[in-house]
N, C-alpha and C positions, 0 to 999 in steps of 0.2 A: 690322901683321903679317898677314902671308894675304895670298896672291895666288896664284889659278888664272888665268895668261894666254892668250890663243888666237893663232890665227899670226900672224894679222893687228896682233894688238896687244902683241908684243914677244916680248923673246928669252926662250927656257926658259932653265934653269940651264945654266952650260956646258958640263957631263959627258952633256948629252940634247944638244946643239945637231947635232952629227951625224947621231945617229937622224934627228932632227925635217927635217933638208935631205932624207934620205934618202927619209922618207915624203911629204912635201910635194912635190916633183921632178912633173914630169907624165911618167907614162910612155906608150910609144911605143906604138900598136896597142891602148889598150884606153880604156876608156869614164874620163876621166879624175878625177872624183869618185868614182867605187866605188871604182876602184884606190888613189886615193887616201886612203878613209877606210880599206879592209881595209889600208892599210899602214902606219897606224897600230895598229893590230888585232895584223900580226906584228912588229911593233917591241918588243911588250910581253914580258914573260920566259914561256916556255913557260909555267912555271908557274901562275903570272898569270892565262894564257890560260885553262887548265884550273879553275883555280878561279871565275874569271867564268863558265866553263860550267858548273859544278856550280852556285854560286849563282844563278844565272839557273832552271835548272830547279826549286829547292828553291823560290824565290820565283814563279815560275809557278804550282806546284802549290798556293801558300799563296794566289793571285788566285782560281785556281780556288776551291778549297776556298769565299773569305769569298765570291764571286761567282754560282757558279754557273757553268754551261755559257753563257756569256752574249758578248756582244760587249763588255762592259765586261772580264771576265776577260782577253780577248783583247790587248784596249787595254794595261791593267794589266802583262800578262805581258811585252809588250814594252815598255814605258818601263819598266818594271823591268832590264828589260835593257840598255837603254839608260843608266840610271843606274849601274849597276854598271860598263859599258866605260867610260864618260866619267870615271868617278871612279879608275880603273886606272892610263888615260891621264893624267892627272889626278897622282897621284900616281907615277908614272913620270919624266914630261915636263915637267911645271909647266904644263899648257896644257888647254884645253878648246877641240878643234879645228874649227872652224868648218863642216868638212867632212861633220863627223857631225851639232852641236848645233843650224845653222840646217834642215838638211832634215827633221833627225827630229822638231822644233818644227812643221814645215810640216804633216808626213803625222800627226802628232796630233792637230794642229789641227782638220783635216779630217774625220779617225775621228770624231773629239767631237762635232765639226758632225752629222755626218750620222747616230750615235749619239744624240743628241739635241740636234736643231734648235733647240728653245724655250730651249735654256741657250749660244747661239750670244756675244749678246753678254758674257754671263759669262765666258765662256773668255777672249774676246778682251779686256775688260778685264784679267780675272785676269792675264794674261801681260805687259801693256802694265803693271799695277799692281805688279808682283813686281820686272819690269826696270827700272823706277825705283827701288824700293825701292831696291836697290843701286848705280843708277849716278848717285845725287844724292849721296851722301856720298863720292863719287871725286869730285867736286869742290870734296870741304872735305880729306879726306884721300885724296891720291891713292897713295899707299904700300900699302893698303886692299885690297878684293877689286878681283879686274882683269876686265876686261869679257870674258872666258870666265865668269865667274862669274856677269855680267850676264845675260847669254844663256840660260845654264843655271835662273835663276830666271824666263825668258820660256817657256821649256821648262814647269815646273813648272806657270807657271800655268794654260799652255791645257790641260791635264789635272785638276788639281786643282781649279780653280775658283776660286771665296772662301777653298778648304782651303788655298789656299798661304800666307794670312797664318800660318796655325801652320805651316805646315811649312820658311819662312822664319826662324820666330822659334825654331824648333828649330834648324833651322843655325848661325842664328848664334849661340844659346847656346852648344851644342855647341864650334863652333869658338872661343870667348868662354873654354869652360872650358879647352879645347888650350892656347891663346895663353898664359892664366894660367899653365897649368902649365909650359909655356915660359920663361915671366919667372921662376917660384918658382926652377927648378932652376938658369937660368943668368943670375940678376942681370939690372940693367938692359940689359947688353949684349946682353942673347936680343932686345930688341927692334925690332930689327933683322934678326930671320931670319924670313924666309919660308915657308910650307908652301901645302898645296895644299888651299884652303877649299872646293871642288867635292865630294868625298867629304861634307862637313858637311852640304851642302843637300840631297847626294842623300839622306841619312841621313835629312832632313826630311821628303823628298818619299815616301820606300819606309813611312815610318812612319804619314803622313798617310793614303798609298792603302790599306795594311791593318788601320791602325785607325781612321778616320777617314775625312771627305770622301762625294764623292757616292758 
């Protein structure tokens, strides 16, 4: 059960597979990855939109507040924000799009690095250790989380550090408890439905940065 997929690694549900050509497409005259992740951005219900902007700031001010006026706050504010788009998209789309979760992994990698140096290889274990965590049980159960989800816990790591072992085992509890409740309401035949396990981790990761971790 669960599976958030990204473009590259199969199709959304068929009710999104339009949107998904629509935002994916390279368009003519403009820088073709920006365009293409804000078009995933407007695919999403106005609503949506506005709500991810509202919690984005509500969660900004909560970095600030546990942080300080600091470059971690900073960091924080936006992978928070980035967790809440992806997990939107996410439960929109059926996908975590490649377009957003390998650059924004890149330029946090980077922040961390340069935020501090001494925890360089940390990061980079932590990310390498989070995206196995998940992508070695796709190869016992490939029905499972899908490799947007992989991605998304590589994401995790080079931010959180060693904090992503909890913030992993929150997801997947989380999503652990979803699933259950899933089977309780609709018999063994729920077993077979799919949801978008990306929201879970993110759940993991917004938890770990405000109460937990470096």
């Amino acid at each position: 059960m669960g599976r958030a997929r990204d473009v590259a690694a199969g199709h959304p549900s068929p009710d999104r597979r339009e949107k998904v050509a629509l935002t994916t497409e390279e368009p003519a005259g403009a820088t073709t990855r920006v365009a293409r992740a804000l078009g995933f951005v407007r695919a999403l219900p106005r609503t949506w939109q506005i709500g991810v902007g509202v919690a984005g700031l509500a969660l900004a001010a909560a970095c600030f507040v546990r942080f300080g006026f600091s470059g971690r706050a900073v960091v924080g504010s936006a992978f928070a924000a980035v967790l809440l788009l992806l997990s939107a998209i996410d439960l929109d789309c059926r996908l975590i799009p490649n377009v957003i979760v390998l650059p924004a992994t890149a330029v946090f990698l980077a922040a961390q690095v340069a935020l501090y140096p001494h925890h360089t290889l940390e990061w980079l274990l932590a990310g390498l250790f989070a995206a196995l965590a998940l992508y070695l049980p796709l190869l016992v159960v490939p029905t499972g989380m899908g490799m947007g989800d992989v991605k998304l816990a590589a994401l995790l790591g080079v931010v959180l550090g060693e904090s992503v072992v909890v913030a992993v085992l929150i997801g997947v509890f989380a999503g652990g408890v979803f699933s259950a409740a899933l089977l309780i309401r609709g018999g063994m035949s729920a077993r077979k439905t799919t949801f978008a396990y990306g929201p879970f981790l993110a759940l993991g990761g917004l938890v770990v940065l405000l109460l937990g971790g470096h």
